[in-house]
C-alpha positions as CSV (number, residue, x, y, z in Angstrom):
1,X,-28.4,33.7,-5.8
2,X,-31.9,34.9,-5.0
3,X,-33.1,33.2,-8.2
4,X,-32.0,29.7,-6.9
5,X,-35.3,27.8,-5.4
6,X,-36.8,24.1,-5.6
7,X,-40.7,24.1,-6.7
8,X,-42.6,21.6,-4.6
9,X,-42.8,19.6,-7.7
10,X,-39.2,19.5,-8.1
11,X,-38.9,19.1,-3.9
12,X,-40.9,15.9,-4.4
13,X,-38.9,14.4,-7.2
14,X,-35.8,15.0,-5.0
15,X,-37.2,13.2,-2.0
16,X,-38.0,10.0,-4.3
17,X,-34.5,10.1,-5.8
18,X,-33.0,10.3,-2.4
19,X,-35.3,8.1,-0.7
20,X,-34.5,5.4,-3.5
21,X,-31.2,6.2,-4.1
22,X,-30.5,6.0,0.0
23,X,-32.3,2.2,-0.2
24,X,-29.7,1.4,-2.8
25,X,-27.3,2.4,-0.7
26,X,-28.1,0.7,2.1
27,X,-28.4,-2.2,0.5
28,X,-25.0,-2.2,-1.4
29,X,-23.3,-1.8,2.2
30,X,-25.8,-4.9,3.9
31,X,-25.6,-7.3,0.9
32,X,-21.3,-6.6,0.7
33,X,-21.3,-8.9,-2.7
34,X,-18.3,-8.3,-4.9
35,X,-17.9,-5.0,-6.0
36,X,-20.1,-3.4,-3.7
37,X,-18.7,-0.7,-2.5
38,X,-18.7,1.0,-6.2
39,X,-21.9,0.3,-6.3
40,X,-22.3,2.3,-2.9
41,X,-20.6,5.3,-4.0
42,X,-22.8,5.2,-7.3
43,X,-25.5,5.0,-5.1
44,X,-24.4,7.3,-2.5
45,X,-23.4,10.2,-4.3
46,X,-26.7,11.1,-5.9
47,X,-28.7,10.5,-2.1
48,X,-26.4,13.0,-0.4
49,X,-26.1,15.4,-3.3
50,X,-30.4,15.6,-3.4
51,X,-30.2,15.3,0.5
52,X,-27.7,19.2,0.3
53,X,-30.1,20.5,-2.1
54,X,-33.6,20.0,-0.3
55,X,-31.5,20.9,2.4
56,X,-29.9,24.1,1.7
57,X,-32.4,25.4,-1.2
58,X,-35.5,26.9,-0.6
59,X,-38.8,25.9,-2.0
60,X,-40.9,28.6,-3.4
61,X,-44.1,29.3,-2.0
């Protein structure tokens, strides 16, 4: 998959969505109000599934 690269426009959009979707995250866990730990995985799905791809794709130069 030669053809499979991030642009550092869509490298930057990534980091946001993890960065924000991380925060979430973390505060689903702290906050522990009823139901929380759906919304965690809601949250914590899309952060480690950006996190995989700006870690394992490259960005083209």
């Amino acid at each position: 998959m030669p053809d499979l690269y991030l642009t550092p426009l869509t490298g930057a959009a990534l980091v946001f969505l993890v960065v924000v979707c991380g925060h979430r995250f973390r505060l689903a866990w702290k906050d522990k109000a009823p139901g929380w730990q759906r919304r965690a995985w809601l949250w914590g799905l899309p952060a480690a599934a950006g996190f995989l791809l700006l870690a394992f794709l490259p960005l083209q130069t």
